[in-house]
C-alpha angles and dihedrals in degrees: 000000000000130000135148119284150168086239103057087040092062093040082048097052093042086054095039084231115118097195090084094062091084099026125101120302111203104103086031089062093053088047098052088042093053088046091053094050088040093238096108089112090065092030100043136223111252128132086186107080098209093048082059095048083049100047093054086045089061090039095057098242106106113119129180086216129071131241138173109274097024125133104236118202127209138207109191088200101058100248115136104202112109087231091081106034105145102189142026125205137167114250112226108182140334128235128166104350089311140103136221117202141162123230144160137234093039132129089007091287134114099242132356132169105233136206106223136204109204097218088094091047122121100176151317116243107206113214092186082065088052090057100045087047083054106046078041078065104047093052096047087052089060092059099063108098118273121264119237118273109259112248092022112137117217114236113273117246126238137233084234099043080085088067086070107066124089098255094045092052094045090045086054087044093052092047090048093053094044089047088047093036083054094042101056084034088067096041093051082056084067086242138120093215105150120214107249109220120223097247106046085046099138106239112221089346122140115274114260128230128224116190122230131238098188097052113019090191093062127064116201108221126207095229085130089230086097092240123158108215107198131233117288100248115272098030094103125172097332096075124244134287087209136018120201090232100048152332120303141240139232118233110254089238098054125096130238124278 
């Protein structure tokens, strides 16, 4: 039955639709009640009676048994199929297989406290389960990882962070061996011959002469052609003061002049 009401004046002016100001006023009562008391999140805000079954069907809150502070809906006609539900109410207790509710827009009054048989119930949508999905949902929300503070500036890499991966340290560890591998090869051979670096390699300088231990009568000359210049004549044994090619060397056992 529709009338006008403060109600559906209230429900009409929250939807922008006027047509709800005279309609019935059963399921807009409980709205405007639930948003009075600031439970309507958990209640729900409907004025059609089969939108509000449904909503509590996807909420997870719909129950075949009765409880105080349900919402009980009614088919007059004894379906039991949330699609024609007629009429919404509020349970307020339950006594001998039977339920006691308030509700509006019956009898042709505004309120009245009923006496129910079950027998024209559809279903009981549970507000209290509304509440504990949501708070469910609250809590699984917090587990989810932090998000990253807004503004916060990630540390800044270093040029010698990449030492630390696995190809650069092998590939320091390849270079050191072939370096180490070229120096005592060149001391097994009985000569004092450096190894030169690529860096500090003289441009368009003289070559420079290195004596041998093995074969005084040889010197061995960083030309870097790998070429052996021999002793100017009359040096011996002793090594020579002075080589054609180049200056010489002093033994490294021999003390200074």
């Amino acid at each position: 039955m529709g009338q006008s009401t403060k109600f559906g004046h209230w429900y009409a002016e929250r939807v922008q639709d006027p047509q709800y100001r005279d309609a019935p006023w059963c399921d807009m009562f409980i709205a405007w009640a639930a948003d009075r008391a600031g439970i309507a999140d958990y209640v729900g805000r409907f004025a059609w009676t089969p939108s509000h079954a449904a909503w509590f069907i996807k909420q997870g809150a719909w129950s075949s048994r009765p409880e105080p502070g349900a919402l009980v809906f009614f088919d007059w006609k004894g379906g039991k199929s949330y699609q024609g539900i007629d009429h919404v109410g509020i349970v307020e207790s339950v006594s001998g297989g039977k339920i006691h509710t308030i509700e509006a827009n019956v009898d042709r009054v505004w309120l009245k406290r009923k006496v129910r048989e079950t027998d024209k119930v559809v279903g009981y949508g549970l507000p209290r389960m509304v509440k504990a999905n949501a708070t469910l949902s609250e809590i699984r929300a917090t587990e989810h990882p932090l998000a990253p503070v807004p503004g916060a500036r990630e540390p800044q890499g270093s040029v010698f962070d990449v030492l630390g991966t696995p190809h650069a340290l092998l590939a320091v560890m390849v270079l050191t061996t072939i370096v180490l591998s070229l120096r005592f090869a060149g001391r097994r051979r009985g000569t004092h011959r450096r190894f030169t670096w690529p860096w500090k390699a003289p441009s368009g300088s003289r070559p420079t002469v290195h004596w041998t231990e093995a074969d005084p009568s040889w010197l061995d000359v960083d030309d870097h052609d790998g070429e052996r210049v021999p002793v100017a004549a009359g040096h011996g044994s002793e090594g020579p003061a002075r080589a054609s090619a180049a200056p010489s060397r002093r033994r490294p056992y021999e003390p200074k002049p």
